[in-house]
Phi, psi and omega in degrees: 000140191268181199193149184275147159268144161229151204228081201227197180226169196260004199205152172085039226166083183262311170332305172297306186266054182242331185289295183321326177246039111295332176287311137014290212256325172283355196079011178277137184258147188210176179217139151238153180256116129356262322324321181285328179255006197263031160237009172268120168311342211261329209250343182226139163235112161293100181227122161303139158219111161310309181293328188250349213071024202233150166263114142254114193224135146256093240273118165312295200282336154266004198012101210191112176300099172281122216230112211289315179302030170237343164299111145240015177242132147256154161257093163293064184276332176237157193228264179240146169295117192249052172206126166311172168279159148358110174303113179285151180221147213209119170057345207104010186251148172261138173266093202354253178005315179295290157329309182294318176307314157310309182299328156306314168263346158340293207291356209260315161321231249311289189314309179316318211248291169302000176255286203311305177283027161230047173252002151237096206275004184279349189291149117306099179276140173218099342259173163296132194291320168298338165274351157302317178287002194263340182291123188244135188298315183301303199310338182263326149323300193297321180280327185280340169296306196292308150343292182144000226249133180257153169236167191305166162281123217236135179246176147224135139197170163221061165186140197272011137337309178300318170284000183271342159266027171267128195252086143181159186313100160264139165266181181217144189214152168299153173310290169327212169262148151301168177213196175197132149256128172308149164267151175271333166282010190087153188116206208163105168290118194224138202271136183215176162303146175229161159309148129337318203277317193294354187261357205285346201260016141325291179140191168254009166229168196201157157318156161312138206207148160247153199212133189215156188294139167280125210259122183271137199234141177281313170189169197252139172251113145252128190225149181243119186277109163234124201008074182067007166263152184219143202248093206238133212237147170235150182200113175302053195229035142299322191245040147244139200290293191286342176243015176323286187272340171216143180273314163328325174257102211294158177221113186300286209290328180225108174281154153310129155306146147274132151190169174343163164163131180244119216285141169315138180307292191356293198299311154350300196296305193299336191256346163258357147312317191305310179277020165274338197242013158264318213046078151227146211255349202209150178162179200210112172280110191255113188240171167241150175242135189264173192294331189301342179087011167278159203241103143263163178241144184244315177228147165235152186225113177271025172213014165304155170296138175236000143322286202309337174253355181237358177236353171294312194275354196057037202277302206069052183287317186290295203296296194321305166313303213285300202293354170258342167297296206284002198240017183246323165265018155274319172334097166003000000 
């Protein structure tokens, strides 16, 4: 029997199991995978043989063989974990050893999870997990540019010197990925946009920094893209003091409005180029439309969240994935 994979994580991730019970509920036979646990013995027993080709792995706590020849679609939503285990830290200081150690087994996951996903090259991924590692935030500003497509005027430097005869509003975002830090009193810090004016009581050097024109916005697009359909949210978070320059730095007590909202075709046309020259089949588009009424574009996240588009607008996103999942493992 062919069977769906799914590739995830066990804890943060409400998506995946908003997907699991639409498969569930359609009856799709699947398997999901950990990525955070399938290397603890306590929850899988592995074993490669090289020699034969085969995979054996067993979900301990169900005891139940999971028999990987029978995949033929994956759902990549999480791929390899790219944060280390926990830094031991000794009196306040960190400790080299410690530090080595982590990064020795980062790397040893990570190689493990990349022998695992190509030791079945018949499978058909939605999507390949390289191309999800290959999207890098300049490089798809540099392809969505190329496009037609417009964007902020985008700076890297790290000191605000570099910056002062640029005559416009700038904000600053990681190069990289957002992140989150635990609080000790509890909560959970998450890195988000910022002004300028807010990094100034820095100082005036800094780490390599990306800094981009501040686009004064009528209102923010988050749209979830699936195989040339496109699924688009408009939020109204401009005239809150707090999600004014990033709507991520949420404000609980009076959320941003949401609702539906259909992308001019142009812009479409443009954004399904974009994930034509990325090969991505799926992914969560972050665009702005300004009082001028031009539409930038900022980001594509091919493992964004869409819970967040689907249940404001009633897209019903996750049975759309499951039924496109299933009409890809039935398909001849």
């Amino acid at each position: 029997m062919s069977k769906i994979l799914i590739i995830s994580k066990s804890f943060f991730d409400e998506t995946t199991n908003d997907i699991c019970c639409w498969l569930d509920f359609h009856k799709i036979p699947y398997v999901r995978l950990n990525i955070d646990e399938i290397n603890n013995p306590k929850l899988y027993n592995v074993f490669i043989d090289f020699q034969s080709e085969k995979i054996i792995i067993t979900d301990v706590l169900l005891n139940h063989k999971v028999n990987l020849e029978e995949i033929k679609i994956v759902w990549c939503r999480r791929f390899i974990d790219q944060s280390s285990e926990s830094i031991t830290k000794m009196a306040g200081i960190i400790d080299h050893n410690a530090v080595t150690l982590s990064k020795f087994i980062f790397a040893e996951n990570n190689k493990f999870l990349r022998i695992l996903f190509d030791f079945y090259p018949n499978w058909k991924w939605y999507d390949y997990y390289k191309d999800i590692l290959s999207v890098e935030k300049m490089h798809v500003l540099k392809i969505a540019k190329k496009i037609g497509l417009t964007i902020p005027e985008t700076y890297i430097a790290n000191n605000l010197h570099a910056l002062q005869n640029i005559e416009k509003d700038l904000i600053t975002k990681p190069i990289y990925e957002a992140t989150s830090f635990n609080a000790k009193e509890g909560g959970i810090f998450i890195t988000h946009t910022k002004k300028i004016s807010d990094i100034k009581s820095t100082g005036k050097s800094f780490s390599n920094s990306l800094f981009q024109e501040e686009i004064k916005k009528r209102f923010e697009i988050r749209v979830f893209f699936l195989e040339s359909k496109f699924y688009s949210m408009a939020i109204f978070s401009n005239k809150n003091k707090h999600t004014k320059v990033d709507f991520r730095n949420y404000d609980f007590k009076r959320p941003n409005r949401r609702i539906p909202f259909k992308l001019p075709q142009k812009i479409e046309d443009m954004l399904r180029n974009l994930m034509k020259e990325l090969h991505l089949t799926m992914g969560s588009i972050d665009l702005i439309k300004s009082y001028n009424n031009q539409y930038y574009f900022l980001e594509v996240n091919p493992v964004g969240q869409f819970g967040m588009v689907s249940y404001p607008c009633n897209y019903f996103i996750e049975e759309e994935l499951v039924l496109h999942l299933k009409s890809k493992l039935y398909a001849e």
